[in-house]
SESEZA-561060 format. One line per 5 residues: number of its first residue (from 0); their letters; for each residue x, y, z of N, C-alpha, C. Coordinates in Angstrom, 3 decimals. Layout:
<recs>
NUM> A> X Y Z X Y Z X Y Z; ...;
</recs>
This chain:
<recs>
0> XXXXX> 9.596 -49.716 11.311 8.490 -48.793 11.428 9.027 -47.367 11.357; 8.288 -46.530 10.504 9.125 -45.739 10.384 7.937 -43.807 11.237; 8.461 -43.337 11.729 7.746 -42.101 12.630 7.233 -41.269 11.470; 6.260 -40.598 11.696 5.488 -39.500 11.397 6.254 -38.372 11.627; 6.545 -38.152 12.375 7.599 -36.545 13.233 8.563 -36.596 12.578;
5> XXXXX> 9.043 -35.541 12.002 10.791 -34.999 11.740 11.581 -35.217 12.374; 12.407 -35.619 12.111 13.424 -35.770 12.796 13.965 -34.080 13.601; 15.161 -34.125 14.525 14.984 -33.188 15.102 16.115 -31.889 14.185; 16.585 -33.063 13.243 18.045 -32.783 12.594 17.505 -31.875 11.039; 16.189 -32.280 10.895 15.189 -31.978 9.489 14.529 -30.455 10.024;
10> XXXXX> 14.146 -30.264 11.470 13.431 -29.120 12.344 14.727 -28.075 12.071; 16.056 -28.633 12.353 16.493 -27.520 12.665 17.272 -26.784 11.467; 17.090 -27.605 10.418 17.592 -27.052 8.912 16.436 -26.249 8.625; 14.918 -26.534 9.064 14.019 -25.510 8.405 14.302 -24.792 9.382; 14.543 -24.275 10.783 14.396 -23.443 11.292 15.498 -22.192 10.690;
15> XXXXX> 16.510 -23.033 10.160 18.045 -21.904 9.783 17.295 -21.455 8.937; 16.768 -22.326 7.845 16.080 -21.688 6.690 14.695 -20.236 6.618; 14.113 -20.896 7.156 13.285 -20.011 7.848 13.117 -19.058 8.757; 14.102 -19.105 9.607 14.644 -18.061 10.719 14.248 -16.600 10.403; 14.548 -16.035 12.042 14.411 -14.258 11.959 14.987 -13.730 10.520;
20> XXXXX> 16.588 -14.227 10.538 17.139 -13.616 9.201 16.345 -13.846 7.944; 15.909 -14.922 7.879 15.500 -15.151 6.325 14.154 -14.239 6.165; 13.310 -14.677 7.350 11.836 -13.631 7.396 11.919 -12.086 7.231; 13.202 -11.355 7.417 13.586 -10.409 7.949 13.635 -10.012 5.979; 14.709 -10.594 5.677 14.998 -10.631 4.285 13.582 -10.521 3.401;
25> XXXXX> 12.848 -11.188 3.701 11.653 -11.166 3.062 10.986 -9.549 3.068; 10.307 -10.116 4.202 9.647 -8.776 4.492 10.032 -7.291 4.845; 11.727 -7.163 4.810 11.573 -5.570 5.022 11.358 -4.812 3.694; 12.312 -5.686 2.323 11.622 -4.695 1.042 10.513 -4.203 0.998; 9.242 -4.972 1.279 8.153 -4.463 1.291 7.880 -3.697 2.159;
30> XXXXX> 8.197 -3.346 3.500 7.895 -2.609 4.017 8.373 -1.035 4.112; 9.892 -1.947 3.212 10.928 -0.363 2.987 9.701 0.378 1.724; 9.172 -0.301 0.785 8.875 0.571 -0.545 7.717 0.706 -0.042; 6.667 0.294 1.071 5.304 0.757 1.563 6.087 2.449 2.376; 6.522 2.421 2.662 7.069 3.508 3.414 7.641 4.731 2.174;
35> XXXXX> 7.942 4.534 1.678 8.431 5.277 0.124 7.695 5.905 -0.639; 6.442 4.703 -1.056 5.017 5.033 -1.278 4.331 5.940 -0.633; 4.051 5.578 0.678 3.315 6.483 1.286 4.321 7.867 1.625; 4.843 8.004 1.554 5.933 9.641 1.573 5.365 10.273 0.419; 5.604 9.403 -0.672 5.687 10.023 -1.938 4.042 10.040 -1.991;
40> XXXXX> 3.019 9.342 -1.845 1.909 9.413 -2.104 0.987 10.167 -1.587; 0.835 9.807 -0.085 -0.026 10.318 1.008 0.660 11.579 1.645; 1.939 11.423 2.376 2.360 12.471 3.437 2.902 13.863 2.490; 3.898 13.686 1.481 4.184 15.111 1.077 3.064 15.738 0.026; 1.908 15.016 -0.322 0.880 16.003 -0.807 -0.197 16.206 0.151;
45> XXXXX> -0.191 15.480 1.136 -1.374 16.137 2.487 -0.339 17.684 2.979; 0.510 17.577 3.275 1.325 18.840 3.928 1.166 19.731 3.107; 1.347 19.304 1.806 1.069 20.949 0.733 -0.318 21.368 0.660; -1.430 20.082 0.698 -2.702 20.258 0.762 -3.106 21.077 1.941; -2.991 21.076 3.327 -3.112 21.109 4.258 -2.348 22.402 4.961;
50> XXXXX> -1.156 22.887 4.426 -0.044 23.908 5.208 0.090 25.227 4.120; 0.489 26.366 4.441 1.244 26.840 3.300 2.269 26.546 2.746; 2.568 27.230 1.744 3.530 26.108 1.431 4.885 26.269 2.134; 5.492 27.223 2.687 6.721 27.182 3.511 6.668 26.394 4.795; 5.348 26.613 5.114 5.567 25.124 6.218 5.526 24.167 6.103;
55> XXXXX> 4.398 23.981 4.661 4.421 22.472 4.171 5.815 21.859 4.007; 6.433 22.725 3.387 8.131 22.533 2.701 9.368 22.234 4.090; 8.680 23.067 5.345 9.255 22.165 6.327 9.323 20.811 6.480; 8.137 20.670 7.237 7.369 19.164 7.470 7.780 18.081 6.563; 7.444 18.247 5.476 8.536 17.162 3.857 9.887 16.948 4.285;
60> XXXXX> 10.104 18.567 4.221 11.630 18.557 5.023 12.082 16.987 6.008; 11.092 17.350 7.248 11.610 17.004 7.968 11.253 14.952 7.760; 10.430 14.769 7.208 9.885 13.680 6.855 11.417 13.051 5.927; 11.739 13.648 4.939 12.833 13.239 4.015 13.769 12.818 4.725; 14.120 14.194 5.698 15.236 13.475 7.243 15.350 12.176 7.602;
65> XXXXX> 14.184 11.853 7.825 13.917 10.255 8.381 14.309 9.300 7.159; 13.285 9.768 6.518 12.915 8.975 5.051 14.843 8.167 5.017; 15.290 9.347 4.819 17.073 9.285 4.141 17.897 8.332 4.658; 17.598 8.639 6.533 18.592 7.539 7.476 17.547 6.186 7.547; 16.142 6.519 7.457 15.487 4.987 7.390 16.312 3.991 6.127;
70> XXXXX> 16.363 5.018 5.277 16.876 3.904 4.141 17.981 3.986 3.887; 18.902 4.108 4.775 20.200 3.856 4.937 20.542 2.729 5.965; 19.644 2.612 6.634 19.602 1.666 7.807 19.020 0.516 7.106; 17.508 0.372 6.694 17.394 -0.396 5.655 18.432 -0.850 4.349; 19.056 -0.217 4.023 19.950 -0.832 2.678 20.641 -1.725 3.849;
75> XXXXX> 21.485 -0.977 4.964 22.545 -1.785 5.198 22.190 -2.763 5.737; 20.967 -3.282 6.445 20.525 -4.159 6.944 20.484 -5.372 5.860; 19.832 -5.271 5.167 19.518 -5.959 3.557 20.817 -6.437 3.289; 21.655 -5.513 3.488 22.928 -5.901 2.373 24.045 -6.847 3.496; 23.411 -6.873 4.705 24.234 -7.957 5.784 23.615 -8.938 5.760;
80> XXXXX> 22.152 -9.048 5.393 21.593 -10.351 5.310 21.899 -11.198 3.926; 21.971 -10.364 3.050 22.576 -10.792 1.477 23.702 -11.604 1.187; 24.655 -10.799 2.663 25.900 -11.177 2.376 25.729 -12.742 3.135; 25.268 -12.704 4.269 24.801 -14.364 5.012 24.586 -14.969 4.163; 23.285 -14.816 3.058 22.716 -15.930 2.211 23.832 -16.460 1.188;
85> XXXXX> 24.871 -15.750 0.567 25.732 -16.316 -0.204 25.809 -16.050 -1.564; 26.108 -17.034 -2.309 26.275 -15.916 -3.605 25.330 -15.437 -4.567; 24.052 -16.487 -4.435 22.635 -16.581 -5.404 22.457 -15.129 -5.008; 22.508 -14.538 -4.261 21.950 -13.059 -3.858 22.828 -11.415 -4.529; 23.302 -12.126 -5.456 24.186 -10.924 -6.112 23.731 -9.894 -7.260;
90> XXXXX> 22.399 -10.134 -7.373 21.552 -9.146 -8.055 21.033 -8.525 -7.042; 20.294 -9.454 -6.122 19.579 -8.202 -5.276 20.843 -7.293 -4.414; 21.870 -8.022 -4.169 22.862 -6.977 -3.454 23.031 -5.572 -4.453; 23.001 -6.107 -5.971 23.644 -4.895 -6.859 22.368 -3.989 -6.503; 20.947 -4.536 -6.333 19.613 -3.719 -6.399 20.112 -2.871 -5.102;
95> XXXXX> 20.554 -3.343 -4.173 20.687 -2.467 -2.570 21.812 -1.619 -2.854; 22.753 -1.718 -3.384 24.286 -0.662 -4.053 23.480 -0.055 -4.270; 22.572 0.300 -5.368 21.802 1.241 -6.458 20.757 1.863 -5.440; 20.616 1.434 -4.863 19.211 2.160 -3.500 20.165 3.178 -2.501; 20.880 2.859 -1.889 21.951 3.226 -1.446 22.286 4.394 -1.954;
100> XXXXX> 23.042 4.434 -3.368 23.804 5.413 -4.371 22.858 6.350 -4.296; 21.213 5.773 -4.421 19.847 6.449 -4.891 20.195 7.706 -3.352; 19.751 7.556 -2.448 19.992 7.917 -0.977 21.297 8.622 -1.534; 21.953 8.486 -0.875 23.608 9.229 -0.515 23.141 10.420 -1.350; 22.861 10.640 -3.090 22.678 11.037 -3.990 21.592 12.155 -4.138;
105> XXXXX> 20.638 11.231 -3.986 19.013 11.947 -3.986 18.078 12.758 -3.167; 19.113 12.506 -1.460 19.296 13.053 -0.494 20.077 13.756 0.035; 21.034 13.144 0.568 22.178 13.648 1.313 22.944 14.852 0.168; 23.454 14.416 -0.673 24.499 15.512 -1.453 23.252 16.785 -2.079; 21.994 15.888 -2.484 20.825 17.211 -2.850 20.916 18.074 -1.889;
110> XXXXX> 21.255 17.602 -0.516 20.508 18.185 0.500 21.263 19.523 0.623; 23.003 19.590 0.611 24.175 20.249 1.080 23.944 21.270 -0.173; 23.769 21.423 -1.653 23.422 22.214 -2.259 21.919 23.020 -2.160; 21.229 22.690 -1.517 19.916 23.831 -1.369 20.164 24.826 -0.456; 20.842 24.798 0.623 20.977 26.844 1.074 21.166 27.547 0.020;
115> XXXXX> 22.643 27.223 -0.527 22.860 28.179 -1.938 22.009 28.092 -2.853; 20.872 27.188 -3.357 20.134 27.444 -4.493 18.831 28.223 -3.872; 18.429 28.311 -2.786 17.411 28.971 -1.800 18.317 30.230 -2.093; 19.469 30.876 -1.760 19.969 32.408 -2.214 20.247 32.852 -3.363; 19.752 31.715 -4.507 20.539 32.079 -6.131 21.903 31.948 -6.210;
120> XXXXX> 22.462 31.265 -5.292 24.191 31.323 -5.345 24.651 30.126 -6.264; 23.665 29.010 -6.179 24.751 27.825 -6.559 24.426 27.636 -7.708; 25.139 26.577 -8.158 25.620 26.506 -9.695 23.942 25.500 -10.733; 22.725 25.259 -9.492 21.828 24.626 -10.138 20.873 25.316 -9.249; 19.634 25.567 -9.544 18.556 26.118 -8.836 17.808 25.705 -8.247;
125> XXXXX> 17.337 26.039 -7.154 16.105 25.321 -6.378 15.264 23.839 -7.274; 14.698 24.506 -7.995 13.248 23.667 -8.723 14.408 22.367 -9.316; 15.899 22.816 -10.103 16.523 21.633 -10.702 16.479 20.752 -9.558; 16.984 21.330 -8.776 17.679 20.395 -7.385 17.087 19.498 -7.022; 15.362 20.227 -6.848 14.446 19.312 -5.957 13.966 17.906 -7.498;
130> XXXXX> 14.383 18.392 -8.792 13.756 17.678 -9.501 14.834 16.521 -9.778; 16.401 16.313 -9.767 17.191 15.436 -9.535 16.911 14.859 -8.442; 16.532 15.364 -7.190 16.250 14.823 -6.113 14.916 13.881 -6.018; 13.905 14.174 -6.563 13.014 13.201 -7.349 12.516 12.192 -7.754; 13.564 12.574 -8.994 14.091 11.639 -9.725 14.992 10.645 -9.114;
135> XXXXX> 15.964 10.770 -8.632 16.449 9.547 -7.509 15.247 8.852 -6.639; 15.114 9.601 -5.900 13.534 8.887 -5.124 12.660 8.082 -5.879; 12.449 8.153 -7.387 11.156 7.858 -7.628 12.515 6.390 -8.216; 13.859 6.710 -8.466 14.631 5.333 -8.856 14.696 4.233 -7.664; 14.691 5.304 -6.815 15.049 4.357 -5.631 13.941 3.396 -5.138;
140> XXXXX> 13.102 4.060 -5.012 11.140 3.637 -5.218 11.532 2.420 -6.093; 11.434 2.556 -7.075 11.694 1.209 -8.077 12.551 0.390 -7.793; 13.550 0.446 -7.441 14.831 -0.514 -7.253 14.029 -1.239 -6.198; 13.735 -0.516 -4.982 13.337 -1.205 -3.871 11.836 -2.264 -4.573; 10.884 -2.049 -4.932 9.803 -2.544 -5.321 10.337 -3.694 -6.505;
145> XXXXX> 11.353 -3.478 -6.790 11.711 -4.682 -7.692 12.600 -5.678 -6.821; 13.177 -5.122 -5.938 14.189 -6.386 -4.544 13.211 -6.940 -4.014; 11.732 -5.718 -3.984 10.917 -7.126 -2.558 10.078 -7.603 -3.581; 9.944 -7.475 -5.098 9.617 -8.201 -5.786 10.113 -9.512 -5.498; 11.387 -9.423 -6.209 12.538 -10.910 -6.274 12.424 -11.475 -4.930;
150> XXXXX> 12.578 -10.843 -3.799 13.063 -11.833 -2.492 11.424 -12.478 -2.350; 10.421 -11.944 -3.004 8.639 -12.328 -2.683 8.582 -13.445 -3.648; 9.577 -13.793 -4.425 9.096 -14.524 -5.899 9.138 -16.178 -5.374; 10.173 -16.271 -4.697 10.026 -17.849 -4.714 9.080 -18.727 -3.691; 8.816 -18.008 -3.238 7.953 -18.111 -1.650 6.683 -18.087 -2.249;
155> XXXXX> 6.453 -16.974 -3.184 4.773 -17.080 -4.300 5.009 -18.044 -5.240; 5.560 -18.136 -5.556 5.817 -19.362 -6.962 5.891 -20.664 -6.595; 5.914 -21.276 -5.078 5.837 -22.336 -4.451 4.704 -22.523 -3.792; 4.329 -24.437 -4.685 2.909 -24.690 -4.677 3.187 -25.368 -3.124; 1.917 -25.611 -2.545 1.514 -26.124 -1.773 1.440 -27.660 -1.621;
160> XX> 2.436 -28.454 -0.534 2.053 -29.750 -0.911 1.270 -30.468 -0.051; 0.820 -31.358 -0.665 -0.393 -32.363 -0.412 -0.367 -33.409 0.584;
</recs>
């Protein structure tokens, strides 16, 4: 006669499978590029809408601050769970390198050249700066929306059984 119930040995392979880590894996892409979105969408054109623009240009400011170490904390998180899952995960790791690079890049090093382009001193100007800076963001935007694509794909692409 054979039981209805799982065994306890079958429970605890879905639980590894399924676990904090794996859920975690899932769902932070999406929540990293909902957060990206709404920066880029909602928060830095309400502040210009809403402020003049030197204060608006704070507030962004200070929003990007976050924005920068959120997704530095996010990559590295991603890229420790990547490394758990093993080797199938070596595209989306290259996608988190490239998000990463995006950050360090699009942020951080933009960031250390704007006093001098705010005085006319440095070797690229305000408007370039903020528009490389951008442009990374709007790559990084993508990279991310294409990882929580992939980590969303097999979980949607799996039918329901009967």
């Amino acid at each position: 006669m054979t039981s209805s119930f799982p065994s306890p040995r079958v429970e605890q392979s879905k639980a590894a499978r399924h676990g904090t880590p794996a859920r975690a894996r899932h769902v932070l892409p999406a929540l990293w590029a909902g957060v990206l979105i709404c920066i880029a969408a909602i928060a830095a054109p309400a502040a210009f809408s809403a402020l003049p623009s030197a204060e608006a240009g704070q507030v962004v400011s200070r929003i990007f601050v976050r924005e920068g170490w959120l997704s530095l904390i996010a990559a590295a998180v991603l890229l420790w769970l990547e490394s758990r899952q093993g080797p199938p995960g070596r595209f989306n790791s290259a996608l988190l390198w490239a998000t990463l690079a995006c950050t360090l890049l699009g942020y951080f090093a933009v960031r250390a050249l704007l006093p001098a382009a705010r005085l006319g001193q440095g070797l690229l100007s305000f408007g370039q700066l903020h528009l490389i800076s951008t442009l990374f963001y709007g790559l990084k935007t993508a990279l991310v929306l294409g990882l929580a694509w992939r980590v969303a794909g097999p979980e949607l692409s799996r039918r329901p059984s009967s």
